[in-house]
Structures are given as C-alpha cells and as structure tokens.
C-alpha positions, 0 to 999 in steps of 0.5 A, spaced: 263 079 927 263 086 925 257 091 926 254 089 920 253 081 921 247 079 926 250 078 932 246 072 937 244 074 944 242 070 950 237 072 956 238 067 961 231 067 964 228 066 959 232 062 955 230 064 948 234 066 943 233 072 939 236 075 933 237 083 933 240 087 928 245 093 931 244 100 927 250 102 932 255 107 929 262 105 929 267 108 934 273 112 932 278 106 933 273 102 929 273 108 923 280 108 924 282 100 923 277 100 918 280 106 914 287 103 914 284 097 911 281 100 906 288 105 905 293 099 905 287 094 900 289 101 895 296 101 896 296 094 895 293 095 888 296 101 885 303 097 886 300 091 883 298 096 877 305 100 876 308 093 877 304 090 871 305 097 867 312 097 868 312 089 866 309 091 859 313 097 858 319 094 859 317 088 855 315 093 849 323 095 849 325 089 847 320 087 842 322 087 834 317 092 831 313 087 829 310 085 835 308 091 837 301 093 835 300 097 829 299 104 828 291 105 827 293 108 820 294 101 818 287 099 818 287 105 811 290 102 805 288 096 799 292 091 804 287 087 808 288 085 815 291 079 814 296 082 809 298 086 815 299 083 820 303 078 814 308 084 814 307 085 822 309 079 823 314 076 818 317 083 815 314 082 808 308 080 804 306 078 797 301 082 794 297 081 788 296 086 783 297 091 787 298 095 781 294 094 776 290 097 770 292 102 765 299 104 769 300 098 769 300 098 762 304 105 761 310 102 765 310 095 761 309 098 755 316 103 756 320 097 760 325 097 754 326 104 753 328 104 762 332 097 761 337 102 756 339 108 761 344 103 764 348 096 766 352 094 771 356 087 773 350 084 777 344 085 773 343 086 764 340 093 766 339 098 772 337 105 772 336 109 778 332 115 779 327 112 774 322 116 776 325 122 775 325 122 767 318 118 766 311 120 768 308 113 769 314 111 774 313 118 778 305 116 779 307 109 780 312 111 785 308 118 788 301 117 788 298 111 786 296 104 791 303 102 791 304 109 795 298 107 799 300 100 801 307 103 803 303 109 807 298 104 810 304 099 813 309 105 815 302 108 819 303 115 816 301 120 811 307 123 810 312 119 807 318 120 802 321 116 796 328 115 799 330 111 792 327 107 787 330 103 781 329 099 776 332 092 775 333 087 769 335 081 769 337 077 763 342 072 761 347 069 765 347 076 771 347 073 777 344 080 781 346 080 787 347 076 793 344 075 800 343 083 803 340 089 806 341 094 803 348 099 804 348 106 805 348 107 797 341 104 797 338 106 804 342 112 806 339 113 813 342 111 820 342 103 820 339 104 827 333 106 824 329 100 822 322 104 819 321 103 812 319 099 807 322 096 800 316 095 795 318 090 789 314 090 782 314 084 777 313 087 771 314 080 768 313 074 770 317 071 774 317 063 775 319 061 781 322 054 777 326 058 772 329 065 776 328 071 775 325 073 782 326 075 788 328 071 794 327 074 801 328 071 807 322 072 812 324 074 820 331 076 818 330 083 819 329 081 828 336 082 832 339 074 831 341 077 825 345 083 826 351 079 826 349 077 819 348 085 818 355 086 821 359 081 815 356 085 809 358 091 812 365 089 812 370 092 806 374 088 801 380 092 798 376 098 799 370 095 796 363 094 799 361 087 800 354 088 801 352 082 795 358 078 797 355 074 803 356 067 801 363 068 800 365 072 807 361 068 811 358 060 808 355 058 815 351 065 816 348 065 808 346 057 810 341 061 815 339 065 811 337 061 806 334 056 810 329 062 812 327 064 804 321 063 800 321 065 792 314 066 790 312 067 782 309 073 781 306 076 775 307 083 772 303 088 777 305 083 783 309 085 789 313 083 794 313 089 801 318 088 806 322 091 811 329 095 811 331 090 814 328 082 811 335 080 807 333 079 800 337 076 793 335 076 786 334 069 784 339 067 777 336 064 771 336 056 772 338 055 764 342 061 765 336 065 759 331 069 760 329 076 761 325 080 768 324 087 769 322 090 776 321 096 779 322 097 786 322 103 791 323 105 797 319 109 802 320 112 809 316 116 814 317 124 814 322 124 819 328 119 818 334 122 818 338 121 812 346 118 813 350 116 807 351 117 800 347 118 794 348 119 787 350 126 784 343 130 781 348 134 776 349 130 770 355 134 769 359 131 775 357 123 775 359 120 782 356 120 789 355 126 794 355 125 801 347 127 804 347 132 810 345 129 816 339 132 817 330 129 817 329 128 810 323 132 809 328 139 811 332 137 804 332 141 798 337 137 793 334 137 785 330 131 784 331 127 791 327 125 797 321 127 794 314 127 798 309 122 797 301 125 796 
C-alpha cells in the first residue's frame, strides 16, 4: 500500500485492532519511484498523441479535396450548408435561381444578339470571352451571386475569372463528349485541382428532350486519372478532349454510369469542380434551342499553364500564357479579378 492508503496495525497485548492514518513524508526513493512514474505515464501519452497526429496528417495527404473540411470561408455565400457539403462531397451541385432578377432578365434579353458572335462544329454558336463585349455578362461574371457562390465554395475572396463562354446548342449539334476541360479551356497546371465551372441555363433545359448538361458526380477523385489521361492523347495532331467515347468505350461506360441530367430552368445552375467530367446532352428529336453561359473561376494564386485565345483582333489564334500566378498577369481583357 502506499503512504496514502490506511494501513492496519496489531498490538498484541491487547489484541485490538486500530486504524491509524500515516502523515509521513515520502523518502527519497519513494519521490524518486514516484517521479519516474509520473515521467514515464507523460511519455506514454505524448507518444500516443504524435502517433495519432501523425495518423491524421498522413490520412489527409491522401483524402481528395472533398473530404477534407471546408475553409471557414464557406459558411459566407447564397449556398446553403447542405449544398455545400453536396459540391464537398460529390464535386458538383444544382442550384436553383442562382441568378435571378433583372440581370436575368438583361442576359435572357441579348442571348440572340451573343449566339451571332461565332460557330463552331460541336455546338450551333460559341463565344468566348462574352464578358468583354457585354456589361450584363461582366456583372454576371464579376460581381454578382454567381461571383459569390464561386467565392463561398473555393473558400477565398480573391478570385479571378479564368475563362467564360457562351454556348447554344441547336439542332442536330452533338457539343461535346465526356471530358475535363484541356489546357485551352483551364490553362492552369493540371495538377492543380482548385477551381470551380459555374453553368447557367438561360433556357429551359428538359432533362427528357436535351439540351443540358450531364455531369458525372465523384469522377473528379483519383480512380479517374486514367480516364483524364486518354483525352489527353492527340489524334493526327488534334486534341481529343471531346472524343472519349471513340478512344476508349469501357472508360466512357464508367462515366456515364456515374451522370445525372438535371432540368433546369433559365437562372439555374450547375457548380462543379475542375475535375467532374462533364458533357453536353444532344437534343433527343434531333430540334430544339438552349442557351447557357458558363465561367470559370479560380483562387489568386494558381499558376497559369497553357494556351489562351489571342486579345488582339487583328492576330486571331491562340497565345501561350506565361507560366506565372494569375494575379501577377497584365494581358488586355484576361484573367480578370472578381469584387
């Protein structure tokens, strides 16, 4: 028993039993023991400690983004907490009206005169850059609760527009297929996987008749790299960013077995991450009209890697960007910052 404990002693003349409590100090074997003791339990604990912080950091090396807690940053936007963890979670989330309004309004009201600035093969009409030649567009795309939404998920401030683009779909045009977006379309190193694509329906799409989008939640994890890797490839010196299907069947069935189509109606969107594999949907009867208009944001400090159209009218093609942090670029009419 220790000094501490009631100890039991027996007179044997009287045979009585009494109980008495010792006050004694310890003696210096006795302190001695008794700081090894207490030294050894705190060692004990420490090392449980770093073992179990070392556990966890290496367990969050090795998490997707979307596992991880999100920035407090996220708490502050029109998303709520549930659509939040939604886009954490699976990498992308339809919101409804997430614009609305008159700016709604504005954009809706000048969808025809945008749909003339250019065609291309995959869709009826594409303009990039869309923001540059219409102030409705540049309010949509720099201060407004789209802006805000990309702010609230990215979990900073300071953000920048990395592209934008408006889309129509009509007729017989298929867009394009199963795909992240190249260094054309996300011009920053691809092993940086911060960043957000906002699409806005600006008709309504019906998820029965196409028009849409289709993306493919949980693809932007790691068993899908190789999937990344295959559009990559070129094809007689032609990206194949859209042609998944054709290079590789049994990889675009995996995919596709991951999608959903939502129907949307004009101010609705769809918010997902650099990575979520996305494709347009075709018309079903082969008719029908959709406008939409997406952009692309990313944090202050990315650094920028690949190719970009040419600012100057007078020299169309594309430029290779510097690679340096998107917030240190001075090129007319790129990369602006969001407010």
């Amino acid at each position: 028993r220790n000094n501490n404990e009631s100890t039991t002693t027996t007179t044997k003349d009287t045979q009585k039993v009494t109980k008495t409590t010792t006050t004694s100090r310890p003696n210096k074997q006795q302190t001695k023991n008794m700081m090894n003791n207490m030294m050894s339990s705190h060692i004990t604990l420490l090392i449980i400690l770093l073992s179990s912080w070392n556990q966890s950091c290496s367990t969050m090396s090795l998490e997707t983004p979307n596992k991880m807690s999100p920035p407090a940053a996220m708490n502050n936007g029109p998303l709520t907490k549930e659509q939040v963890e939604r886009y954490q979670r699976d990498g992308c989330v339809v919101v409804h009206n997430l614009l609305s309004g008159e700016l709604l309004k504005r954009v809706c009201a000048m969808k025809e005169e945008i749909a003339s600035s250019l065609a291309t093969n995959e869709f009826a009409n594409v303009a990039f850059g869309a923001y540059t030649q219409h102030e409705a567009l540049k309010e949509v795309a720099l201060s407004s609760t789209v802006t805000a939404a990309a702010k609230q998920l990215i979990g900073k401030n300071e953000i920048h527009v990395l592209l934008d683009a408006f889309f129509k779909l009509e007729g017989k045009n298929v867009g394009c297929g199963f795909h992240v977006d190249d260094a054309v379309f996300w011009p920053v190193n691809r092993e940086y996987d911060q960043g957000i694509n906002i699409w806005i329906a600006l008709d309504p799409c019906d998820a029965e008749k196409g028009g849409g989008l289709a993306v493919a939640p949980d693809t932007h994890k790691e068993e899908y790299n190789d999937v990344r890797d295959t559009i990559q490839e070129f094809v007689d010196g032609k990206p194949q960013t859209c042609n998944l299907a054709n290079l590789n069947p049994e990889q675009n069935a995996r995919v596709e077995a991951k999608k959903i189509i939502p129907s949307l109606k004009p101010g609705d969107a769809i918010l997902h991450k650099r990575f979520v594999f996305h494709r347009s949907v075709p018309f079903t009867e082969g008719q029908g009209s959709v406008a939409r208009y997406s952009v692309r944001y990313v944090p202050n400090d990315v650094v920028l890697q690949g190719f970009s159209l040419s600012p100057d009218p007078q020299k169309p093609g594309m430029i290779a960007l510097p690679e340096v942090r998107i917030d240190s670029v001075n090129i007319p009419n790129k990369f602006p910052p969001c407010y």
